[in-house]
N, C-alpha and C positions, 0 to 999 in steps of 0.2 A: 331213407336216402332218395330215394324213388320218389319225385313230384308227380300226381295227376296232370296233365294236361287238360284235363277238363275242367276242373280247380283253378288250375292257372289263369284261362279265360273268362271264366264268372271272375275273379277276382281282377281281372282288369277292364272288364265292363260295370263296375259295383257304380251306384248314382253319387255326381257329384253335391257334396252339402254348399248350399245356400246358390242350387241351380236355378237362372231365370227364363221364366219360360219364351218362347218367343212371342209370344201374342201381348207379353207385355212392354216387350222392346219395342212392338210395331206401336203400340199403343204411345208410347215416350217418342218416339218415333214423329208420330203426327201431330203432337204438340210442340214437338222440339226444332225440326230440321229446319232450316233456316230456308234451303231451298223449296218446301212447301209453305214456311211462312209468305215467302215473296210472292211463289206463285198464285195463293192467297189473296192477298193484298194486289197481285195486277189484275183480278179475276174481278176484285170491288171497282179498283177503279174503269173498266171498263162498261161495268153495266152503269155509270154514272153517262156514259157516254148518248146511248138513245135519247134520252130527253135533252139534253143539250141541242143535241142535231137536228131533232124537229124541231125546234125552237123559229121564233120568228129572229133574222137579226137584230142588234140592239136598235131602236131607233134613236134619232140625233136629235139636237134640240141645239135650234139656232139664237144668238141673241144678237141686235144689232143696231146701224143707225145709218139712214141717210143724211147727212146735213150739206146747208148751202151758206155760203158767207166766211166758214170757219170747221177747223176739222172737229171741234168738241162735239161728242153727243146733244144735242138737243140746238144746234145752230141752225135757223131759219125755220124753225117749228112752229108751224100755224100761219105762218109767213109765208113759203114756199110752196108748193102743193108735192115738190118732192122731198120735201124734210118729212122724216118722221122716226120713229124710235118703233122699233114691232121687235116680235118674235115668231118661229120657224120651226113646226115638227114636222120631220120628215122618216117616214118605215120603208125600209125595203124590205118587197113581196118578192121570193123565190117563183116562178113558174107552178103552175099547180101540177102537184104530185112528188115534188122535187124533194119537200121537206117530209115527204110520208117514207118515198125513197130512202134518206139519207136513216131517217131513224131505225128503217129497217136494215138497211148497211150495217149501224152500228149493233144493233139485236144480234147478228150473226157475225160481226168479231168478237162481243162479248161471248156469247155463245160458242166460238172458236178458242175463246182463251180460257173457257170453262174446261174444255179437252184437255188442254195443254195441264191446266190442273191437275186434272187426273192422270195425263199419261206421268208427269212427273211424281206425284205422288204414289206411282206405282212404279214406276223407275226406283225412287230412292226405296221403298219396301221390299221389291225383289233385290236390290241391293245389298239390303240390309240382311235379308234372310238368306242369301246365297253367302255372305261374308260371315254369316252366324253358325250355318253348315261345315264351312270350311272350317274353321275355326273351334268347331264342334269335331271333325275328321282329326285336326291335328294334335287335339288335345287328345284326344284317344289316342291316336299315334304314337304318343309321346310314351304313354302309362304301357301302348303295347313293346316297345322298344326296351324300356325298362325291364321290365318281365323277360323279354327275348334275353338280353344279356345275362338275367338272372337264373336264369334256365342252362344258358351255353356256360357260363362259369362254374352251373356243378358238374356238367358234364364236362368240362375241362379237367376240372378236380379228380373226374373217373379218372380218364385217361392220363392224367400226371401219375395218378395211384399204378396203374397199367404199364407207364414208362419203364416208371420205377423197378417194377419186378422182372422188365425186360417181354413184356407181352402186348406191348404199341409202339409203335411209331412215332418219331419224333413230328413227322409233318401232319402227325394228328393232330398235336398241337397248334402248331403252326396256323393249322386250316383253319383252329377253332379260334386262336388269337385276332388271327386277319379280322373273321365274322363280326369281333368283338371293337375292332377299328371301324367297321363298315358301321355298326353300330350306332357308335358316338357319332360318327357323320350324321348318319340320317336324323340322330338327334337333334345337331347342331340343328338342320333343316327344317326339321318341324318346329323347334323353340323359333324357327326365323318367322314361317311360316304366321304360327299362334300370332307371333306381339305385331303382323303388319296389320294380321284380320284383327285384331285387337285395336287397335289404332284407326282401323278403318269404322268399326262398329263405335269407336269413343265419337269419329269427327260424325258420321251420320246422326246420331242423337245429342251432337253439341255439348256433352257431356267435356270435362276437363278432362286433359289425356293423361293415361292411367289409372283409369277408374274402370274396376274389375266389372267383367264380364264370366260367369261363371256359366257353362253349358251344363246341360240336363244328363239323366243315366242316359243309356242305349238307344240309340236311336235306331228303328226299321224302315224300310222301305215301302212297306205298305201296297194297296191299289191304285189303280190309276182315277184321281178324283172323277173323270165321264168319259165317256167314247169319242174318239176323233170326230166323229161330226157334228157331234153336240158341242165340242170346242169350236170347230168354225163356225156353227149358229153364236152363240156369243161371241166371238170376236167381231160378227158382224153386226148384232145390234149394242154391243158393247166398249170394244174397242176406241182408246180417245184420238189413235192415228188416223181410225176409218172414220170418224166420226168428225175428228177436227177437219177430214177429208170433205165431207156431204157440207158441213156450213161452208168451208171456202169455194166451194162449186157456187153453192146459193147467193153468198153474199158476192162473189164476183161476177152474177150475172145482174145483179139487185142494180152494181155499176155501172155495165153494161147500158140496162135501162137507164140507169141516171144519169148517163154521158146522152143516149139520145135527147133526153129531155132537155137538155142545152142548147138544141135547135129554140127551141121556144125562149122569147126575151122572160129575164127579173124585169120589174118596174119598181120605181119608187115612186110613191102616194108622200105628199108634202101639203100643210095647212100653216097660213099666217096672218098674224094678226100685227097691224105697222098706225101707231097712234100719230096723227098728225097734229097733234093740239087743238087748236081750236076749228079748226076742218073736221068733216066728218071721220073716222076712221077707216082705214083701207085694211077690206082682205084679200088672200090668197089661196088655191086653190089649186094645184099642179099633177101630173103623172108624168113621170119619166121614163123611159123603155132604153134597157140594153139591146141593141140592135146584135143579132150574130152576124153580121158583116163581112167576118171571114170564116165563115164556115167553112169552108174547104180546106184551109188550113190549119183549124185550131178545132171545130166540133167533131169533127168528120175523123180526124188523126184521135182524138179523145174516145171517139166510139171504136176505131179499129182498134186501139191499143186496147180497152177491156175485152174487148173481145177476145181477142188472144190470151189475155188472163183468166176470163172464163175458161178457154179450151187446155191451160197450161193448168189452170186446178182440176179438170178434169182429171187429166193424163195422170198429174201428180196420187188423186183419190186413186185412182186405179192402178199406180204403182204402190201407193201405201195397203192397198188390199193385197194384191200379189204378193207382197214381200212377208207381211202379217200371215198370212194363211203359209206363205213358203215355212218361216219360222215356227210355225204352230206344228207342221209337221215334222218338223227336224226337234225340235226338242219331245215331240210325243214320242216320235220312233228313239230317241236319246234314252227319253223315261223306262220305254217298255222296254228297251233291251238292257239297262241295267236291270230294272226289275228281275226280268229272268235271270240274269247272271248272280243275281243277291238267292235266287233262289237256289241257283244250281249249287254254289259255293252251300250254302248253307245243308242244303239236302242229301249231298253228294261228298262233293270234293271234299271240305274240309273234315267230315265225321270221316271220311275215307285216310286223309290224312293222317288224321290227329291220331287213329289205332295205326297204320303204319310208324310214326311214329313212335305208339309207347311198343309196339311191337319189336323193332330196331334198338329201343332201350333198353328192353327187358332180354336182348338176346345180346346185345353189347354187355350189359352187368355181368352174362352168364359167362358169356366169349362164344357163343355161338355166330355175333356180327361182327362185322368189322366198323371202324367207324365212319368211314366214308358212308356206308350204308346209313349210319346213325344221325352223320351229320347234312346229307342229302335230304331225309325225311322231315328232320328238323326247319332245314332253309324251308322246303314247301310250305309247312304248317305256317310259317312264318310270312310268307311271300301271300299265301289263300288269305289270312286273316286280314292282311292289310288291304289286297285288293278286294275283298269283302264289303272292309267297314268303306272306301274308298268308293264302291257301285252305289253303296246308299247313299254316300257325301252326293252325287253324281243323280240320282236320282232327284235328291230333294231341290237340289239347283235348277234342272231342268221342271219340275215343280212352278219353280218361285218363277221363273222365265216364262215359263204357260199363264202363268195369272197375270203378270206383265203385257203380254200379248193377247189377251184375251177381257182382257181389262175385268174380270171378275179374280176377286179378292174372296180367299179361301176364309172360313169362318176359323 
């Protein structure tokens, strides 16, 4: 009549069949998510950008005609010495350094949008695995809740037996009834719980929703993958906030430069060739210069304004470091103190528990307890398990948060 309680919790930690592991979710993951597809595919088109930008502009190509007498092409040709029929190539030359400039610009939004890659792709991953944990906690939840009730119902069964012969309490019942309402609550909650992170993990891998996700046995809480300052060394040569941070300083000074370089005139270079008929033929031979004319109006405001977006991506680099390393330390210290707490629960409290417990049982069966005592020791067991498995849910979040901010991805 008598359930182990030790029994009872192996058998609701037993491994789930046809469990997937998570490294191959992450794995469907990077194939699948549409938001790494995209940010993919903007990450191509912008390294298409560099070469465009040094590029020479298109050059034009004139076609035309002077005529005298008549407006038809070829009117007073050979006749006139201003009739003629020619053609016009003309290029315009950027200032020199301007088109080195711009390519370099573009080098480092590309380069900026490579980050963005990454921080997203590691956004959707920590997602992914914090929704897989969760989802992993409530699914245990669920199996430990079952059990709970399964447990309080034969202890119910005691004390109806005990009513009966006039040697309990009716609000032993009662107490134990309630427990078993409190129960089905939490059940309802966890089943809520399961099917959102269930739905969350279907849209992350673009999978059609309702397509099972099956979590692995027991999960631990483990070590802490490196020491705090070996996190904030990679976060600093890692990181795609800190990092998308160093190209925006770069390339916004690169502008900078290329707003001064606007003092200096483009010119166009133009070559033509104009047939007179029977006249010799006439060339041409031209440069034309953009004058900056209003420089104080329009160069001079084009150089302040970069300027201050150099100084605003500074600020920004240096608030994207500040906040990254704030973060880094709030989920380390998150980590380590669950850590301990999965330890103490495990070390201590719950083996503590769980013999109070069958001790409260074993002295309820005999009638040397009463059942408040039986049913108090019970809730604890009950209460430690859950905030147990809930330190490690809690750990491994904080985890997937660290690799997010640290932009190194756990093997």
């Amino acid at each position: 009549m008598k359930m182990k309680l030790r029994y009872w919790i192996w058998f609701c930690l037993t491994p789930l069949a046809g469990a997937q592991p998570l490294s191959t979710l992450v794995d469907e993951a990077l194939r699948n998510n549409r938001e790494i597809l995209a940010a993919q595919k903007k990450v191509e088109a912008l390294r298409q950008r560099p070469a465009r930008e040094s590029s020479l502009p298109d050059p034009t190509l004139s076609l035309g005609w002077t005529s005298n007498g008549g407006p038809w092409p070829g009117a007073g040709l050979g006749i006139d010495a201003t009739s003629n029929i020619g053609v016009t190539v003309s290029q315009e030359v950027p200032a020199p350094g301007k088109r080195k400039l711009r390519g370099e610009i573009a080098e480092k939004d590309a380069a900026a949008g490579y980050d963005e890659y990454l921080a997203t792709r590691l956004r959707v991953i920590a997602r992914l695995k914090i929704a897989y944990h969760e989802l992993h906690h409530a699914t245990v939840a669920i199996g430990f809740v079952d059990r709970y009730r399964e447990l309080l119902d034969k202890m119910l069964r005691i004390s109806e037996a005990r009513y009966a012969v006039g040697r309990a309490a009716q609000q032993d019942i009662l107490r134990g009834e309630t427990q078993l309402a409190i129960f089905e609550t939490e059940r309802v909650r966890f089943e809520q719980e399961r099917e959102a992170k269930q739905i969350e993990i279907d849209a992350l891998l673009s999978r059609p929703q309702g397509t099972p996700v099956e979590v692995p046995e027991e999960m631990t809480a483990g070590e802490m993958p490196a020491p705090l300052e070996e996190m904030l060394a990679q976060a600093r040569a890692h990181s795609p906030a800190v990092g998308r941070g160093r190209e925006m300083i770069q390339g916004s000074e690169l502008a900078a430069s290329l707003a001064r370089k606007d003092y200096a005139p483009d010119y166009t270079v133009s070559g033509g060739y104009f047939n007179q008929g029977g006249m010799p033929p006439m060339w041409q031979a031209r440069v034309d210069f953009k004058l900056p004319a209003y420089f104080w109006r329009k160069q001079r405001a084009a150089v302040t304004g970069q300027e201050a977006s150099a100084s605003q991506a500074r600020h920004e680099y240096a608030a994207a470091a500040i906040e990254t390393e704030a973060g880094i330390r709030q989920q380390y210290s998150a980590a380590e103190a669950s850590r301990k707490l999965v330890g103490l629960y495990e070390k201590s409290v719950i083996p503590e528990a769980r013999l109070a417990y069958e001790s409260a049982l074993a002295g309820y069966q005999s009638g040397r307890a009463d059942f408040i005592a039986l049913f108090t020791s019970f809730t604890s067991v009950v209460d430690y398990e859950l905030m147990d498995h809930e330190e490690i849910m809690r750990f491994q979040v904080a985890l997937a948060k660290l690799e997010e901010l640290t932009g190194v991805e756990s093997k």
